[in-house]
N, CA, C and O atoms as a CHARMM CRD file, in Angstrom:
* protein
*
  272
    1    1 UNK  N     26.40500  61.73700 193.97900 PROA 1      0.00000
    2    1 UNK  CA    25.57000  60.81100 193.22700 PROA 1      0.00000
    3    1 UNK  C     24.79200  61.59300 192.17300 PROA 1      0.00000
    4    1 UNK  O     24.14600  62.50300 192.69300 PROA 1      0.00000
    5    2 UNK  N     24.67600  61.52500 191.02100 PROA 2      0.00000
    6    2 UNK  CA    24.00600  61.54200 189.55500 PROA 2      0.00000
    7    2 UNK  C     22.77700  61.60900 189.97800 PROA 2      0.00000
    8    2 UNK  O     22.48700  60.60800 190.63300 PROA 2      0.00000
    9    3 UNK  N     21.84900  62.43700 189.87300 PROA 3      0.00000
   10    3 UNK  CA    19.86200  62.40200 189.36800 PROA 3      0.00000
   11    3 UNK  C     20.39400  61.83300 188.10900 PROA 3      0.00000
   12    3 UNK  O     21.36800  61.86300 187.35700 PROA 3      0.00000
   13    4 UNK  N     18.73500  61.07200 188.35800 PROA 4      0.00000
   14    4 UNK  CA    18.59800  60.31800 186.87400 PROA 4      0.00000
   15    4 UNK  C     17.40100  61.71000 185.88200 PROA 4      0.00000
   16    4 UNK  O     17.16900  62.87100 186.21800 PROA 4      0.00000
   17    5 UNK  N     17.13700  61.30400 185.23900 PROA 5      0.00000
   18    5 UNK  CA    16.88000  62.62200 184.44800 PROA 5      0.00000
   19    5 UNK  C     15.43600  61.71100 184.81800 PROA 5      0.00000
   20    5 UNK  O     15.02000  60.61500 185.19400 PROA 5      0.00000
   21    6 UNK  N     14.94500  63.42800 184.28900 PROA 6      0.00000
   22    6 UNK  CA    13.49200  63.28100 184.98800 PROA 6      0.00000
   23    6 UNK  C     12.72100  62.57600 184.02200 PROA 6      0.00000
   24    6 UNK  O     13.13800  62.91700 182.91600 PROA 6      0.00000
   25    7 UNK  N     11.75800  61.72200 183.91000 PROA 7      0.00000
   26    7 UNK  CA    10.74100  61.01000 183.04200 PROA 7      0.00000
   27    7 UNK  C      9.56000  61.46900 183.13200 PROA 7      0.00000
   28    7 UNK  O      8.85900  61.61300 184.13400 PROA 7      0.00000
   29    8 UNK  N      9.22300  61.83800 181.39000 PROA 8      0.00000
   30    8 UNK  CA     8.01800  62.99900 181.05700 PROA 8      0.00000
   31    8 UNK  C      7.27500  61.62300 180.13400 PROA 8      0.00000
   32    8 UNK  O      8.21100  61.00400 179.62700 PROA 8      0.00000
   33    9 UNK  N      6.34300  61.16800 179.87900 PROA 9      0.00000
   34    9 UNK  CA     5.41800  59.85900 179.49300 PROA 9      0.00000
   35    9 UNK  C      5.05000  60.72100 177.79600 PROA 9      0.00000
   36    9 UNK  O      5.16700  60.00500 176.80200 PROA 9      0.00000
   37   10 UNK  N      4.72400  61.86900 177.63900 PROA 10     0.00000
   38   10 UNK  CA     4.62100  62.58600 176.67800 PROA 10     0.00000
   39   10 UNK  C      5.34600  61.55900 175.63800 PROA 10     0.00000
   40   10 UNK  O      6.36300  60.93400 175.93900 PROA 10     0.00000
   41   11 UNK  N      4.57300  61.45100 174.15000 PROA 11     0.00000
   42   11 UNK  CA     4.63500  61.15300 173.58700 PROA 11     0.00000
   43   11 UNK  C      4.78700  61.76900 171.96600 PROA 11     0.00000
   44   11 UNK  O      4.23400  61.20200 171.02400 PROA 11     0.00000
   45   12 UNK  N      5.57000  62.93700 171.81100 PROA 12     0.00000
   46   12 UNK  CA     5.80400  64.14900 171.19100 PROA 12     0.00000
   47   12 UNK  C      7.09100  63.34500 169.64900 PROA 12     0.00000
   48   12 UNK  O      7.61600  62.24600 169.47000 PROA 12     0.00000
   49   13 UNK  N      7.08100  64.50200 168.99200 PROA 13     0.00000
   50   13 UNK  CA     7.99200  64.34600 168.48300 PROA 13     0.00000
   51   13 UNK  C      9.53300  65.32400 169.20400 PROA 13     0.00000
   52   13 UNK  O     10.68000  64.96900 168.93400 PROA 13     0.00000
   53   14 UNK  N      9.30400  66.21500 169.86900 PROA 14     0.00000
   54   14 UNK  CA    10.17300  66.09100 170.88500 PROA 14     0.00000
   55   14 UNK  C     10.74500  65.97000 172.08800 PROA 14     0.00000
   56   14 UNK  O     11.66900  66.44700 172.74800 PROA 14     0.00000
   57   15 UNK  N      9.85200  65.13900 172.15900 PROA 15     0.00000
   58   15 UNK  CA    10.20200  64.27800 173.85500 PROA 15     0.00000
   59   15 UNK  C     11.01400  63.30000 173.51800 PROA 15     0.00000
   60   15 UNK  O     11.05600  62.73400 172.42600 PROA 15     0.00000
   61   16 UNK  N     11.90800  63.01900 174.80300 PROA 16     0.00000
   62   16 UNK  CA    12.98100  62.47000 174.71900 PROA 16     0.00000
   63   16 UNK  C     12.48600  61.01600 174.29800 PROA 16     0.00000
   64   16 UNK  O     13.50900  60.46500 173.89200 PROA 16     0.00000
   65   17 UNK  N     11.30700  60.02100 174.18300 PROA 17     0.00000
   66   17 UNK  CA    11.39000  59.51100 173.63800 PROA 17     0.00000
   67   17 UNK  C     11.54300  59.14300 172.02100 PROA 17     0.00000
   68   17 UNK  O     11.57200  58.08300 171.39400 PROA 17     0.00000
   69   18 UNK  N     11.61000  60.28300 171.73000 PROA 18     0.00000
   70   18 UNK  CA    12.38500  60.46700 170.21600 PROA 18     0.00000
   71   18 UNK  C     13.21300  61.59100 170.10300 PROA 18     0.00000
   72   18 UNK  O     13.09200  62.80900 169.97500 PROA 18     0.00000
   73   19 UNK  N     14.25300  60.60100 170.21100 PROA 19     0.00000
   74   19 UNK  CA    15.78100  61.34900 170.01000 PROA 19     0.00000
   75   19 UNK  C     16.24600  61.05900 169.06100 PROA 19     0.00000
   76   19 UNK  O     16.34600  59.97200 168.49300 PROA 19     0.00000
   77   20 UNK  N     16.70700  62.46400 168.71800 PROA 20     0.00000
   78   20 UNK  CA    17.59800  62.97000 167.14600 PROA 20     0.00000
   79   20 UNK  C     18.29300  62.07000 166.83600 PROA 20     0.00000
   80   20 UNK  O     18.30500  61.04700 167.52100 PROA 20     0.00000
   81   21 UNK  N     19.09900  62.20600 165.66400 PROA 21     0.00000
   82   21 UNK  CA    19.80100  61.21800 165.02000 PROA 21     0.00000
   83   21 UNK  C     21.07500  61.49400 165.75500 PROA 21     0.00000
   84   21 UNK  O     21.74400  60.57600 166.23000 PROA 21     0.00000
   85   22 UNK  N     21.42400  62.79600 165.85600 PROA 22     0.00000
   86   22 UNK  CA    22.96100  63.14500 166.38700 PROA 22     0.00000
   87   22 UNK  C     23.08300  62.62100 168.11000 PROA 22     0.00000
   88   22 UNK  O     24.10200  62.18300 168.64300 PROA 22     0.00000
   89   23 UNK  N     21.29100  62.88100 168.97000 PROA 23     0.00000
   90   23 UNK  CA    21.68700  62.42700 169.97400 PROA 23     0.00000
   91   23 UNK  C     22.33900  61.06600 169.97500 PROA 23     0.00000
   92   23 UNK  O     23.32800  60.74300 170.63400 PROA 23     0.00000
   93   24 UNK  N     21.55400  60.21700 169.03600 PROA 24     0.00000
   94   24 UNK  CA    21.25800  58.71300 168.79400 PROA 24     0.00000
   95   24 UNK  C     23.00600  58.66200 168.82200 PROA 24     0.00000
   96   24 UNK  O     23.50500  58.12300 169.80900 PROA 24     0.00000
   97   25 UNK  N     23.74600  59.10100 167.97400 PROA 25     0.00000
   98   25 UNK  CA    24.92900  58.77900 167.49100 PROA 25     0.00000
   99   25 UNK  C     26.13500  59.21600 168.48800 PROA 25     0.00000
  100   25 UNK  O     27.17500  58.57600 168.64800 PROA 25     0.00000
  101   26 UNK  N     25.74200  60.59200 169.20500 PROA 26     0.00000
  102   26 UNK  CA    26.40500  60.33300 170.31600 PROA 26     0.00000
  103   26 UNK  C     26.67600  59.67000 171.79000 PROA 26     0.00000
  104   26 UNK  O     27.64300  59.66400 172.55100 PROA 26     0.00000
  105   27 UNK  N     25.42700  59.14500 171.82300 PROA 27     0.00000
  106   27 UNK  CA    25.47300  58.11300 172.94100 PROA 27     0.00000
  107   27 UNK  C     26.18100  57.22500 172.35000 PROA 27     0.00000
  108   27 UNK  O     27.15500  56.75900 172.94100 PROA 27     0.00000
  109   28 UNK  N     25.82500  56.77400 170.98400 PROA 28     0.00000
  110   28 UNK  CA    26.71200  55.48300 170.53400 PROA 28     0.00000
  111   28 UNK  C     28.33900  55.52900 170.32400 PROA 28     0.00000
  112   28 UNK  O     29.03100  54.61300 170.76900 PROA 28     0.00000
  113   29 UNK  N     28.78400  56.38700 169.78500 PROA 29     0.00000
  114   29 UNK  CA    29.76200  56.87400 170.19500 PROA 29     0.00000
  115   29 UNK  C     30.57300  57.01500 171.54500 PROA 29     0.00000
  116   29 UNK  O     31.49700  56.21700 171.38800 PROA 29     0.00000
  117   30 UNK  N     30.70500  57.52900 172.63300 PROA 30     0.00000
  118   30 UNK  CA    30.26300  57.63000 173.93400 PROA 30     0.00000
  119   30 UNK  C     30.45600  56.40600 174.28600 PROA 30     0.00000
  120   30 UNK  O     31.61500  56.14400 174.60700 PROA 30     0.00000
  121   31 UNK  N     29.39200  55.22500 174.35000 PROA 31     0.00000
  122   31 UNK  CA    29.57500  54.09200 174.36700 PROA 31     0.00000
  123   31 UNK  C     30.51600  52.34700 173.46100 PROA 31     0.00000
  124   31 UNK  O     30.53300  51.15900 173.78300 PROA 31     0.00000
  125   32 UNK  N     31.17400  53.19100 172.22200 PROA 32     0.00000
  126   32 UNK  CA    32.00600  52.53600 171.64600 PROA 32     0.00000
  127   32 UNK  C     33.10600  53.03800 172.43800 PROA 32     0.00000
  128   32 UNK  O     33.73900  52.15500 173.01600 PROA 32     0.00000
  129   33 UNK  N     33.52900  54.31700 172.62900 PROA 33     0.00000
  130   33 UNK  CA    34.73800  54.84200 173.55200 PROA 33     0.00000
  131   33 UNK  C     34.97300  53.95200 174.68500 PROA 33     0.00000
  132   33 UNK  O     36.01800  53.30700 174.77700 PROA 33     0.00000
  133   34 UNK  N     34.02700  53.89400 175.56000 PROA 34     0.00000
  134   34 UNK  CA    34.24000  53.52200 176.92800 PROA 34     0.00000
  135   34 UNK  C     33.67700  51.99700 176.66900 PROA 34     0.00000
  136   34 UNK  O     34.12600  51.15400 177.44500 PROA 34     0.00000
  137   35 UNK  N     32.95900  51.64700 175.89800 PROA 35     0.00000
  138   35 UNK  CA    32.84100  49.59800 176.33200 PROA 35     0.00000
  139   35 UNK  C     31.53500  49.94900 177.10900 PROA 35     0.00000
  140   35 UNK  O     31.02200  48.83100 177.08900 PROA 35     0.00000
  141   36 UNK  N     30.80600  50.59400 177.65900 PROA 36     0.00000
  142   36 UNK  CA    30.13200  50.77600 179.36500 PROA 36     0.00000
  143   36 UNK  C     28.84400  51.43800 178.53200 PROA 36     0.00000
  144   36 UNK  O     28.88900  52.60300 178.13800 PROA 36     0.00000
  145   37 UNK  N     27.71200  50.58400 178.31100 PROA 37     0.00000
  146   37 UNK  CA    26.48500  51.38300 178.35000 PROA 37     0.00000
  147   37 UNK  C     25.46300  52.15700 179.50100 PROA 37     0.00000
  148   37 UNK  O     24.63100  53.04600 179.32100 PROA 37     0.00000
  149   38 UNK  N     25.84100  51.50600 180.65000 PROA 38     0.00000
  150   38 UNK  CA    25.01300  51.42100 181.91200 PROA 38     0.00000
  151   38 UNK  C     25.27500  53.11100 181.94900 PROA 38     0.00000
  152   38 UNK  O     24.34100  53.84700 181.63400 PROA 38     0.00000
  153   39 UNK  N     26.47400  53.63300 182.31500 PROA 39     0.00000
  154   39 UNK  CA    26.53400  54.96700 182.41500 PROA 39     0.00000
  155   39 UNK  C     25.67200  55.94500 181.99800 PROA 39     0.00000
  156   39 UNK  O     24.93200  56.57200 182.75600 PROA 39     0.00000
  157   40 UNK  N     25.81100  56.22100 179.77300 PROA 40     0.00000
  158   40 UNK  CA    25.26700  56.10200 179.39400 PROA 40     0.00000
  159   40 UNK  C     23.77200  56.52000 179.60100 PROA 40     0.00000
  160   40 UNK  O     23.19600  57.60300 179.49900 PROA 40     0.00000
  161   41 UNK  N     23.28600  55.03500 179.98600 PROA 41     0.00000
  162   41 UNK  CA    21.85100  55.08000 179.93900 PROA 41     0.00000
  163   41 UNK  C     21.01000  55.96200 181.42200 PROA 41     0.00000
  164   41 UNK  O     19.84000  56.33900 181.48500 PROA 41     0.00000
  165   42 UNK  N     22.26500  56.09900 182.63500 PROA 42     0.00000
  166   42 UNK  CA    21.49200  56.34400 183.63400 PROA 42     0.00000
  167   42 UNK  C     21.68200  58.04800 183.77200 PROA 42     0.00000
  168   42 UNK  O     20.98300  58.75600 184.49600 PROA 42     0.00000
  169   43 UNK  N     22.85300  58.54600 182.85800 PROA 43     0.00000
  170   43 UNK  CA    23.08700  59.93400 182.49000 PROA 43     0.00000
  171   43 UNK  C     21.62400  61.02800 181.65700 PROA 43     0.00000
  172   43 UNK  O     21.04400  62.09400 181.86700 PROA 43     0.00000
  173   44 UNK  N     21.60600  59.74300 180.53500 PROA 44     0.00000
  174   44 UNK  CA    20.33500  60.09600 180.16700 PROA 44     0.00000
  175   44 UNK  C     19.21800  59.91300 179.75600 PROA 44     0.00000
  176   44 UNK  O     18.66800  60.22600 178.70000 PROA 44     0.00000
  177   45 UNK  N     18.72600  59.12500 181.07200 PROA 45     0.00000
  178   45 UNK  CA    17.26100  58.49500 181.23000 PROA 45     0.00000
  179   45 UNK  C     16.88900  57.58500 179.85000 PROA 45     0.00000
  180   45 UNK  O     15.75900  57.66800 179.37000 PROA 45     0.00000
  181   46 UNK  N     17.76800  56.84000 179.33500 PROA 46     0.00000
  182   46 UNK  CA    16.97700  56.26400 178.28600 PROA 46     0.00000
  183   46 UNK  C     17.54600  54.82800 178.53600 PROA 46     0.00000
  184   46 UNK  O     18.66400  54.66000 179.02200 PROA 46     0.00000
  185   47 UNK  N     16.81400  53.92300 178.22000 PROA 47     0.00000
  186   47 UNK  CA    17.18200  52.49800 178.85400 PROA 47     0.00000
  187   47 UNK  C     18.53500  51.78600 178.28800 PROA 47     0.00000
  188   47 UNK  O     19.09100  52.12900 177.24500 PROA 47     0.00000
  189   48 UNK  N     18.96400  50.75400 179.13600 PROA 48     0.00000
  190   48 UNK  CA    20.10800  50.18500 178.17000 PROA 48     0.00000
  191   48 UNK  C     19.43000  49.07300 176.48200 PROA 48     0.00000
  192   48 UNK  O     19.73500  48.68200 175.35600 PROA 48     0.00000
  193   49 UNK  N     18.43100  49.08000 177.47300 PROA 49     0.00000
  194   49 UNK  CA    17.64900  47.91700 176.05400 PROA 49     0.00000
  195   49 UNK  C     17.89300  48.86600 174.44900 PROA 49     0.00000
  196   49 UNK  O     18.21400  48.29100 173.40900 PROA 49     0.00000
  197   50 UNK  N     17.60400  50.76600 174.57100 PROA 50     0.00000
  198   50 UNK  CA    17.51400  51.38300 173.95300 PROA 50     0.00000
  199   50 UNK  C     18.72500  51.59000 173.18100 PROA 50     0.00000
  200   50 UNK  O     19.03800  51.55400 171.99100 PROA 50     0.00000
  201   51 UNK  N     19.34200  51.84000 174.38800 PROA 51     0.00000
  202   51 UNK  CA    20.78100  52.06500 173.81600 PROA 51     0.00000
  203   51 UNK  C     21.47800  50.87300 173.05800 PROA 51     0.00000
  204   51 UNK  O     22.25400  51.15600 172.14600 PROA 51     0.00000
  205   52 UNK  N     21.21200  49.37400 173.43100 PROA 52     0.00000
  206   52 UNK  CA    21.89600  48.54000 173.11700 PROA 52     0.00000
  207   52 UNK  C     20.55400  48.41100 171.62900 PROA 52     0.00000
  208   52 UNK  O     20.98600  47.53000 170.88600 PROA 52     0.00000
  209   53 UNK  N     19.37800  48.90200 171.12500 PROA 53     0.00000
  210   53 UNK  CA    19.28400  48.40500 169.89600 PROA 53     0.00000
  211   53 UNK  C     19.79800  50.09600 169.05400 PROA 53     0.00000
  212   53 UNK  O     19.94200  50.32800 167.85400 PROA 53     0.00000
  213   54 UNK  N     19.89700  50.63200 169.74600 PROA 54     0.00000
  214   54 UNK  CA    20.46200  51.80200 168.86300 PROA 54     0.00000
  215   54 UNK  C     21.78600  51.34600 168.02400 PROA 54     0.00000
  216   54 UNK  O     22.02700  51.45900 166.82200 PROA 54     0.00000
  217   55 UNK  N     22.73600  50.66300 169.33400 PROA 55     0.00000
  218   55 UNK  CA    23.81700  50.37700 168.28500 PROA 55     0.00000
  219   55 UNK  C     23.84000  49.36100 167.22600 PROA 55     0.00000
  220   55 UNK  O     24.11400  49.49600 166.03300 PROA 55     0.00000
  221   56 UNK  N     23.45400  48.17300 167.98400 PROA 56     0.00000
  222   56 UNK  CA    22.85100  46.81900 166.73700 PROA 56     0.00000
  223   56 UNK  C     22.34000  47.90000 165.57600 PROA 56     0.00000
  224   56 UNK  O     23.01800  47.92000 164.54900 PROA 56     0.00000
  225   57 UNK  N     21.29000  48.72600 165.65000 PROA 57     0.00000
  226   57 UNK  CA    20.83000  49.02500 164.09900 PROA 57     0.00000
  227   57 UNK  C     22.07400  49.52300 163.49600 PROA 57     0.00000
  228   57 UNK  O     22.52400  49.06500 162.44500 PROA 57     0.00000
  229   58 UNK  N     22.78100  50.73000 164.36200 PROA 58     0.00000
  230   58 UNK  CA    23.92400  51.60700 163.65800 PROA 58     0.00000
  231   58 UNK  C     24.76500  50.23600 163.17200 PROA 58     0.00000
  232   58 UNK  O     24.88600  50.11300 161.95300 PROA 58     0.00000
  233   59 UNK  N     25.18000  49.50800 163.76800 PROA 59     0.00000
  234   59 UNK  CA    26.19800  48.76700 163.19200 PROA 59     0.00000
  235   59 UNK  C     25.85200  47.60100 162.03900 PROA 59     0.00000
  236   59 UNK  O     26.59300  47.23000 161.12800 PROA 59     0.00000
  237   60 UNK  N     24.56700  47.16100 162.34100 PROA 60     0.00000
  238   60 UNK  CA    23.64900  47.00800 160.97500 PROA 60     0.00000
  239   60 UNK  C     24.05400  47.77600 159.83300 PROA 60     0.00000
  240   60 UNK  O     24.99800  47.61100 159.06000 PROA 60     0.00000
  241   61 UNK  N     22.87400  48.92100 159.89500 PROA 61     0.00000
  242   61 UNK  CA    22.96600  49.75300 158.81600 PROA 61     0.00000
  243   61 UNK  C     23.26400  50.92600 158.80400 PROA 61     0.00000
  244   61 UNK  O     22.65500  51.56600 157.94600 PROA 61     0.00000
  245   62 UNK  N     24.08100  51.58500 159.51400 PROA 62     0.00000
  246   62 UNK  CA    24.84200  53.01100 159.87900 PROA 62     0.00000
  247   62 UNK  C     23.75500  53.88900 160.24100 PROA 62     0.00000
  248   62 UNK  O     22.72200  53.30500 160.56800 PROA 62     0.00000
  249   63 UNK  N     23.73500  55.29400 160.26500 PROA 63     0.00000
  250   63 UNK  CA    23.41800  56.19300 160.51100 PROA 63     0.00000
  251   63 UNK  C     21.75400  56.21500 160.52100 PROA 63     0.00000
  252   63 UNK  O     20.91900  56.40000 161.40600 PROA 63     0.00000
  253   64 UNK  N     21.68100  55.89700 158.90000 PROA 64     0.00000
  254   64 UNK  CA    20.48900  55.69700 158.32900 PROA 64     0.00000
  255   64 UNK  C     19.31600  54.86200 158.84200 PROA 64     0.00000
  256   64 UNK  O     18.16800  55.20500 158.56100 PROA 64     0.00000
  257   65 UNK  N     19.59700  53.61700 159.69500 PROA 65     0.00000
  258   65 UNK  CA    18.50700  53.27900 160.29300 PROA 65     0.00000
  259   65 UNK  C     18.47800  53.47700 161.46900 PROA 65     0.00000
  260   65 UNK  O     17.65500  52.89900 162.17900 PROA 65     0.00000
  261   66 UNK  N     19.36000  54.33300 161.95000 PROA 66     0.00000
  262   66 UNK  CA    18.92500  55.02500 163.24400 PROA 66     0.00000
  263   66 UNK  C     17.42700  56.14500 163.09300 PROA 66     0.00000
  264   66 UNK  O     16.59100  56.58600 163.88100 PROA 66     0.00000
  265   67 UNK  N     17.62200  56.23100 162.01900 PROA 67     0.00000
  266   67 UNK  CA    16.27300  57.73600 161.98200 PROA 67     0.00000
  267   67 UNK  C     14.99800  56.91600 161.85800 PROA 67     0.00000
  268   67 UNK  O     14.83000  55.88600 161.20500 PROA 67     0.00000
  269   68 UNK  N     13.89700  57.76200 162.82200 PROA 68     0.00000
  270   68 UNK  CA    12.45700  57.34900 162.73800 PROA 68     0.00000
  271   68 UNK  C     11.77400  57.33800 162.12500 PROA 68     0.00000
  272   68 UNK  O     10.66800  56.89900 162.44000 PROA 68     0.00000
């Protein structure tokens, strides 16, 4: 069984609640491959809500409104 990755509340510019553009794009990626966000999200601690507006924006407006 998978640990879920550990959750730090920190509010940084690099804490995982702000993830890079490339992370951003490879989860999405990742998740266009396989259809399956749940994986995904429990690999690396970031929610499916997250993941599922990561892609809506990418497929919105590409790359570009993925960045913060």
């Amino acid at each position: 069984k998978k640990e879920k990755a550990s959750v730090d509340y920190l509010d940084t510019p690099n804490h995982r609640r702000h993830p890079s553009l490339e992370f951003k794009l490879s989860i999405i990626r990742c998740c266009i491959e396989e259809e399956d966000i749940k994986p995904a999200s429990e690999e690396t601690g970031h929610s499916r809500e997250s993941i599922y507006l990561w892609r809506r924006k990418y497929v919105i407006g590409g790359a570009t409104a993925l960045t913060n």
